[in-house]
C-alpha positions in Angstrom: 108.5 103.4 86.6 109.5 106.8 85.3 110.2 108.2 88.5 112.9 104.9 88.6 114.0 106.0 84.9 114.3 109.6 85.8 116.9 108.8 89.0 118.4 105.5 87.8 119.9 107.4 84.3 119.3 111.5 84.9 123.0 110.9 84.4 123.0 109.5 81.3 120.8 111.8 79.9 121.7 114.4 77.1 122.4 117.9 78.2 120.5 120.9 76.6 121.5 124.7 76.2 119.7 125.2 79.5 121.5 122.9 81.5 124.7 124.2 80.3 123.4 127.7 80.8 122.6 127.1 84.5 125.8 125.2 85.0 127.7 127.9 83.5 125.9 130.1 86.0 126.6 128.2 89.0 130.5 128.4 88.3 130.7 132.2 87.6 128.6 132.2 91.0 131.3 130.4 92.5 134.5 132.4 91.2 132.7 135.3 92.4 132.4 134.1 95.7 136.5 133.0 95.9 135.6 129.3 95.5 137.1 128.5 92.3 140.4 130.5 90.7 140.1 132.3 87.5 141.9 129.4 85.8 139.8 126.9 87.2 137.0 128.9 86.5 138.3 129.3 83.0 138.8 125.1 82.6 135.6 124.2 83.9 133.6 126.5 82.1 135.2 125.3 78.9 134.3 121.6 80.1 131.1 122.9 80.5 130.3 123.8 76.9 131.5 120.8 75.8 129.7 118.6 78.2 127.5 115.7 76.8 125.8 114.8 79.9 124.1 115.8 82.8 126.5 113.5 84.8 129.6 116.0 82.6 127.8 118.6 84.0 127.0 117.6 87.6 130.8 116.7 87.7 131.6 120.4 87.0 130.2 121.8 90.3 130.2 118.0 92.7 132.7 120.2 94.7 131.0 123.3 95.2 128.3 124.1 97.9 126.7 127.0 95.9 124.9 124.6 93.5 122.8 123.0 95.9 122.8 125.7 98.1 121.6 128.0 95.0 118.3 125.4 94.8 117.0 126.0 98.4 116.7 129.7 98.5 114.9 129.6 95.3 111.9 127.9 96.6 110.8 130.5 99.5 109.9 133.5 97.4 107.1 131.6 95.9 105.0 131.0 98.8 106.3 134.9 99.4 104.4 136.7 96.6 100.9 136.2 98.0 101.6 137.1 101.2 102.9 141.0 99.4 100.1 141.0 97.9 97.7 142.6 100.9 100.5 144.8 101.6 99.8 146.8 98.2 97.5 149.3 99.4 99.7 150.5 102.3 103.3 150.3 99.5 100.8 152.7 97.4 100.0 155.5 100.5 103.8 155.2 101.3 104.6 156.2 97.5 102.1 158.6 97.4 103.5 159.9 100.5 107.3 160.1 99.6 106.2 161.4 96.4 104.4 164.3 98.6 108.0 164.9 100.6 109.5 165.0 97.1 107.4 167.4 95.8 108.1 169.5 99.0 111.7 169.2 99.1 112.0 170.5 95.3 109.7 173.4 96.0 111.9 174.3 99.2 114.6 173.8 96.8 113.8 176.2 94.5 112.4 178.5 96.8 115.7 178.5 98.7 117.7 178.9 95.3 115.8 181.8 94.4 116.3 183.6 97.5 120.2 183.1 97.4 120.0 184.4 93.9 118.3 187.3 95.0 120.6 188.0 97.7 123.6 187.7 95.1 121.8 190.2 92.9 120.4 192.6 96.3 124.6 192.5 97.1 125.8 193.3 93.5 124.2 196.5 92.9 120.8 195.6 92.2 121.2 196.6 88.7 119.8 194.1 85.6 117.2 191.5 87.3 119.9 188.5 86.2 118.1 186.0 88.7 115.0 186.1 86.6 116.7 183.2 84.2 117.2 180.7 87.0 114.2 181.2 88.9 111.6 181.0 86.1 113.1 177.7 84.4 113.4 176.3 87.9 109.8 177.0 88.4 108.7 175.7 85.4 110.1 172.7 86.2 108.7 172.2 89.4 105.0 172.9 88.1 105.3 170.7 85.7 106.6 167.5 88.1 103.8 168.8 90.3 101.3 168.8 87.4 102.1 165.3 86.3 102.2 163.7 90.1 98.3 165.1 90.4 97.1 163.8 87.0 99.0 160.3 88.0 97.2 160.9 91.5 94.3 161.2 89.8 93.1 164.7 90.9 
């Protein structure tokens, strides 16, 4: 009998902030897409903040496929999550890994930085050791993004 209620006067039911909320959502989905013009877009959002009913509501986006097509995609990523979840271990060694490249590419990068700068300074006279304020900040840096990726490793 309530499932009869439910589908025989949805309709005439009383609209809440959510309803309007996801309504409202559904049209700016549909401007962005081209669907509605900004002055559409404009009217029926203002009809939707005034709207009464779900059937005021439901009359708002009748015409546009995004609303129902909105609640059929949203049901697949449930079923999705526990199928990710076996898939952590081999997300962690990939992270652990890129984190490893990373780590590598920096100290290349500041090994190759310091070389140019000690070209600059071999090619300039070789007077005053001027590199020495790029290359030990630099450093610095490195070790300590090195430092904290071993203690977030774990050893």
């Amino acid at each position: 009998m309530s499932t009869a209620d439910a589908s025989g006067d949805s309709g005439a039911m009383r609209a809440g902030t959510r309803d309007r909320d996801a309504t409202a959502e559904a049209l700016q989905q549909a401007y962005a897409e081209g669907r509605l013009s900004s002055e559409e877009h404009d009217e029926r959002l203002a009809k939707c903040y005034q709207a009464v009913t779900l059937a005021d509501l439901a009359a708002l986006t009748a015409d546009l496929p995004s609303a129902g097509a909105k609640a059929a995609p949203a049901a697949p990523p449930a079923p999705a999550a526990p199928q990710s979840m076996p898939s952590v271990a081999p997300a962690a060694a990939w992270s652990q890994g890129a984190s490893r490249k990373t780590l590598q590419g920096m100290w290349l990068g500041w090994l190759a930085l310091s070389l140019f700068m000690i070209a600059i300074w071999a090619f300039s006279g070789m007077g005053y050791f001027w590199p020495i304020w790029v290359i030990v900040p630099t450093a610095f840096g490195a070790a300590m993004a090195t430092i904290s990726r071993r203690n977030s490793d774990g050893g």
